[in-house]
DRENBA-797655 format. One line per 8 residues: number of its first residue (from 0); their letters; for each residue x, y, z of C-alpha. Coordinates in steps of 0.001 Angstrom, whole numbers, plus 500000, padded with zeros to 6 digits. Each point is the difference from the previous one (the first is absolute). Example, Ala and Ser with C-alpha at 12.3 -4.5 7.8 and 13.67 -1.06 7.14 Angstrom:
# DRENBA-797655
0 = AS = 512300,495500,507800; 501370,503440,499340
***
This chain:
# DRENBA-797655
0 = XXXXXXXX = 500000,500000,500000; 501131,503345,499004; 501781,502007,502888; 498415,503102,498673; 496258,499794,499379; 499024,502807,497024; 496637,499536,500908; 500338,501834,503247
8 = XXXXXXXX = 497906,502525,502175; 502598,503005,498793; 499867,498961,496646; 497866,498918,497264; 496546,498261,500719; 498667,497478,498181; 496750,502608,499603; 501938,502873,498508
16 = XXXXXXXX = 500805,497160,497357; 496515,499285,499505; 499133,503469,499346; 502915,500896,497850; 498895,496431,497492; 496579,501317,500382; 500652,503447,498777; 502082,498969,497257
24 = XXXXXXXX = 497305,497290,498772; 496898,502385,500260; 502233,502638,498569; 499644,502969,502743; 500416,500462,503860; 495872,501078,499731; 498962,496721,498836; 502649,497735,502266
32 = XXXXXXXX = 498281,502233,502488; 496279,498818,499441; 501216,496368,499692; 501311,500594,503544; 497501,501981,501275; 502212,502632,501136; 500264,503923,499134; 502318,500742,497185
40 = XXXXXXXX = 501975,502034,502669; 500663,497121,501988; 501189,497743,496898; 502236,503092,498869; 501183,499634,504024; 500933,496496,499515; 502148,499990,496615; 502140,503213,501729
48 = XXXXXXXX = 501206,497585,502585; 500576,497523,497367; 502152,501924,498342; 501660,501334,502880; 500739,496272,501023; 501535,499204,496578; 501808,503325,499717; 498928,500541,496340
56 = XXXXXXXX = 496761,501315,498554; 497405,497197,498000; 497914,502379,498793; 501219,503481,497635; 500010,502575,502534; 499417,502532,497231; 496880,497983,498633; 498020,500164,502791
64 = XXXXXXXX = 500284,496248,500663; 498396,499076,496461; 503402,498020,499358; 502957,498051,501279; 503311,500762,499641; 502579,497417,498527; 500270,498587,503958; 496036,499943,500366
72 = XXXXXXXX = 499571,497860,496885; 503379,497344,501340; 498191,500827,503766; 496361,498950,498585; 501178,496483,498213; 501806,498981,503734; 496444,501320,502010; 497638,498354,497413
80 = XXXXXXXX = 501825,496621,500992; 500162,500767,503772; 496112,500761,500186; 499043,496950,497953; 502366,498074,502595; 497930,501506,502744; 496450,499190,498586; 500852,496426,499303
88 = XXXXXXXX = 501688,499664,503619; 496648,501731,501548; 498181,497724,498331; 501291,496883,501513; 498389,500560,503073; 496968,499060,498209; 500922,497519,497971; 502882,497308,502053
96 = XXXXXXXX = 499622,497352,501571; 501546,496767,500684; 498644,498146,496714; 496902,501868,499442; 499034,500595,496714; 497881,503336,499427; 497706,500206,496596; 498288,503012,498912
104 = XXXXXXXX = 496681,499841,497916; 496334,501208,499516; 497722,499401,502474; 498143,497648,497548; 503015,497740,498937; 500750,499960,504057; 496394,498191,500730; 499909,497920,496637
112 = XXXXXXXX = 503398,499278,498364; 502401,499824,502742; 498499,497225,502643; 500839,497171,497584; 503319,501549,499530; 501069,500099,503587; 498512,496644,500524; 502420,498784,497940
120 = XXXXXXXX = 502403,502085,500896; 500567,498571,503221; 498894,496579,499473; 501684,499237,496820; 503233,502678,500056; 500178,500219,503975; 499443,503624,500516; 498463,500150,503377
128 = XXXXXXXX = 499530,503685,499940; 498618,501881,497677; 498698,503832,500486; 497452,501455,497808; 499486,503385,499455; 496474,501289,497470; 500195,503599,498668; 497382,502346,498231
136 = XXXXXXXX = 502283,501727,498337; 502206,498451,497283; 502348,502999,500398; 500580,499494,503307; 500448,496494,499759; 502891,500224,497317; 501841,502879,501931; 500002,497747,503511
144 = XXXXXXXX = 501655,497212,497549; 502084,502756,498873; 501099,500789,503497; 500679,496753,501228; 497114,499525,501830; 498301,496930,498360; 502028,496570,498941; 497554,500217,496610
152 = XXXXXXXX = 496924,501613,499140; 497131,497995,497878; 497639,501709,497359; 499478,502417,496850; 503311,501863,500939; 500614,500326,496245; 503870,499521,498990; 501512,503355,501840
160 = XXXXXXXX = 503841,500055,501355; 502815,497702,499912; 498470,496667,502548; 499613,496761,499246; 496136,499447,498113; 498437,496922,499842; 496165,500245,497890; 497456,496955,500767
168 = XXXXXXXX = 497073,501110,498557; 497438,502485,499254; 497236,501439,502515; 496454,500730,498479; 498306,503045,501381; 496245,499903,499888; 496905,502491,500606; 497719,498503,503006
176 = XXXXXXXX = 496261,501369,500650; 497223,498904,501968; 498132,497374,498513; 496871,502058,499664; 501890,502749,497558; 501845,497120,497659; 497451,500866,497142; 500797,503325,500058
184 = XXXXXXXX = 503474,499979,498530; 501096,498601,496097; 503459,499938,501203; 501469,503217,498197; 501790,502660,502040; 497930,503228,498555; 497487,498361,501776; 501490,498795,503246
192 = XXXXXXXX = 501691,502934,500513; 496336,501795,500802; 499534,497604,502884; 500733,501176,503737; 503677,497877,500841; 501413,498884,502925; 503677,501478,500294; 502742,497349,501321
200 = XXXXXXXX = 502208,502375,502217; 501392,503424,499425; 502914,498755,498082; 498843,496617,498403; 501379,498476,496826; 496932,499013,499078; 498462,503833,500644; 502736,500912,497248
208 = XXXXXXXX = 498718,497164,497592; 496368,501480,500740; 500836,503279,498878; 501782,499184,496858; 497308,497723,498998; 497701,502967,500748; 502435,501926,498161; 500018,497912,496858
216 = XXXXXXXX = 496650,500074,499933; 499856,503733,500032; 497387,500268,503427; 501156,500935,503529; 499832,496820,502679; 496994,501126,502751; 501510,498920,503426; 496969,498882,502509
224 = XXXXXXXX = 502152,499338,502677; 504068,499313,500939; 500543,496402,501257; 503364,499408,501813; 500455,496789,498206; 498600,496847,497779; 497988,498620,502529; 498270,502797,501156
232 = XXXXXXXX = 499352,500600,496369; 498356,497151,499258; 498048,500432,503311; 498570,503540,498637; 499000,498201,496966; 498298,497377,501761; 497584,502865,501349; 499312,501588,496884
240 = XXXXXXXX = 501952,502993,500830; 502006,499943,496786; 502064,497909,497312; 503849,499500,500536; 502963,498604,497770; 501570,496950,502053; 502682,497096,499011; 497720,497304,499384
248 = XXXXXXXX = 501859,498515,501978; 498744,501576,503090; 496380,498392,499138; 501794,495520,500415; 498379,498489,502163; 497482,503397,501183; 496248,499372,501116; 499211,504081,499305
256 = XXXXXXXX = 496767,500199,498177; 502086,501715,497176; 499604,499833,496008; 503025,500523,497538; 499663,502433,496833; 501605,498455,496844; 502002,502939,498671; 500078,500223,496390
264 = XXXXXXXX = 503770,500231,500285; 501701,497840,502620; 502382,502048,502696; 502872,498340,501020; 503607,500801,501427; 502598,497414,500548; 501195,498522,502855; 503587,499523,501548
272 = XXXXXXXX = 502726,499350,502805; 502234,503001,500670; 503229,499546,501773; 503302,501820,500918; 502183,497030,499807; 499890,496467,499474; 500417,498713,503359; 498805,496472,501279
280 = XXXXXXXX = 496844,501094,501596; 499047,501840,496513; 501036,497045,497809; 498276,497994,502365; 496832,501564,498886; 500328,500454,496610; 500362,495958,500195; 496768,499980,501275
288 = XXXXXXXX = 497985,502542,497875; 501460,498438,496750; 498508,496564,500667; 497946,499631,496629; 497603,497633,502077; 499372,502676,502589; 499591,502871,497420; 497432,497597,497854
296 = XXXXXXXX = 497344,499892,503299; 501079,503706,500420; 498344,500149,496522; 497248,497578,500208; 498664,501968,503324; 500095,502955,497490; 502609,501690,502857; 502440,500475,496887
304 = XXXXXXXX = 498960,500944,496421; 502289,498342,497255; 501340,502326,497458; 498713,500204,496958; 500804,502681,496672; 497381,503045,499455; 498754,497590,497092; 498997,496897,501809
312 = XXXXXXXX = 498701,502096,502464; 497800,501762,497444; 498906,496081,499017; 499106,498921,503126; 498278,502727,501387; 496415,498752,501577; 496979,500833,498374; 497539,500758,502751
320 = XXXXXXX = 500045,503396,501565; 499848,498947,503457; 500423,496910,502252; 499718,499115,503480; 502796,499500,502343; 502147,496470,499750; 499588,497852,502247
***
């Protein structure tokens, strides 16, 4: 250990970093501010004592701290690296433990995709413990993978960043209504989109798929009410409050008095395993979630949708309007 800690109470703080990264990503002391929720005064405080504490000026005193100097932009490359070393050290505390593996996914993948895959993660690849965490919000499900903070994540994370991606299938996303409105809906969005919805969570994925449907369709999504998740969704539905867009998924093994709108044109996003690194307890799933056998009852439950060209699905697109729920 080093006899002369930099990081000490007369010197730089790990904070002043923070800001100084901050600034320099947002491009201004204002808008580092905001992130922070500090005064611009205050931030302006903080990178004066950084630069006191490094003896040379990061930012251009003559530009008003709009740019770095030829130190700032060395000084920003080191800081950049020891911030990122922070976060991913911070987020440890949430995520070790003596042989615990931690998976991040949706709510609706945690209750209907993942029990069979622990089950046989400990019973056939002798993982006793296995953590699993269900997020809302795709975003903040990829940056806690980002961050260290989840082993692997599980679901439409698209192909983003450098980690190790694994796809297994497709997920279908279906309208639901009550029962008693099923004959009021052919299926196309112009129409759908006049119907009250049920909204999955301030920040859902499949809020964003809503609106661009909506979107494409050239008529403004009418939110009912704000669910916090799936479930509650489908709940809200049950009553007659509104319709909702839900993995379909989310409806195996259901007894919800629900029906399912046949969309004229299927939605569907693929599915896969994100990881930072291969290590045993990741490869150690991926052995488990590429078992064809496993992926075929996946299918047959319709959990997973198998992927098929805009053509075929043009060819195989089902003729009647609107059907009742599967059983």
């Amino acid at each position: 250990m080093s006899e002369n800690p930099v990081l000490s109470s007369t010197a730089i703080t790990l904070r002043q970093f923070d800001y100084f990264v901050h600034a320099v990503e947002l491009g201004s002391l204002s808008a580092a501010a905001r992130r922070f929720g500090i005064t611009p005064s205050a931030m302006s405080q903080q990178i004066d004592v950084l630069e006191t504490s490094l003896g040379r000026n990061v930012f251009d005193p003559q530009s008003r701290r709009s740019r770095l100097t030829d130190f700032g932009r060395a000084f920003f490359v080191q800081a950049s690296k020891v911030v990122e070393s922070a976060r991913q050290a911070m987020a440890m505390g949430e995520s070790f433990g003596d042989g615990v593996m931690t998976v991040g996914t949706t709510p609706t993948i945690a209750q209907k995709l993942l029990p069979p895959l622990v089950y046989r993660m400990r019973h056939e690849r002798h993982l006793d413990s296995v953590e699993v965490r269900a997020f809302t919000d795709l975003r903040e499900l990829d940056a806690t993978l980002e961050e260290g903070g989840l082993d692997l994540a599980v679901g439409p994370l698209g192909q983003a960043g450098s980690r190790l991606v694994h796809c297994f299938g497709e997920e279908e996303l279906v309208v639901v209504c009550h029962p008693s409105q099923r004959g009021s809906f052919d299926g196309s969005w112009k129409q759908l989109v006049e119907a009250p919805w049920i909204r999955c969570g301030a920040n859902s994925d499949l809020t964003d798929t809503l609106l661009r449907e909506g979107a494409r369709a050239g008529v403004p999504i009418r939110f009912a009410v704000r669910a916090p998740d799936v479930s509650t969704a489908l709940s809200m539905v049950e009553y007659g409050v509104g319709i909702a867009l839900v993995p379909r998924m989310a409806l195996h093994g259901s007894a919800r008095l629900l029906s399912v709108i046949r969309l004229s044109r299927p939605v569907r996003r693929e599915l896969a395993v994100h990881a930072r690194d291969k290590s045993p307890q990741v490869v150690k799933f991926l052995e488990v979630i590429s078992d064809p056998e496993l992926i075929r009852k996946f299918g047959a439950a319709g959990m997973l949708a198998t992927r098929t060209s805009d053509h075929e699905a043009a060819q195989h697109r089902p003729t009647m309007p609107i059907g009742p729920l599967p059983t």
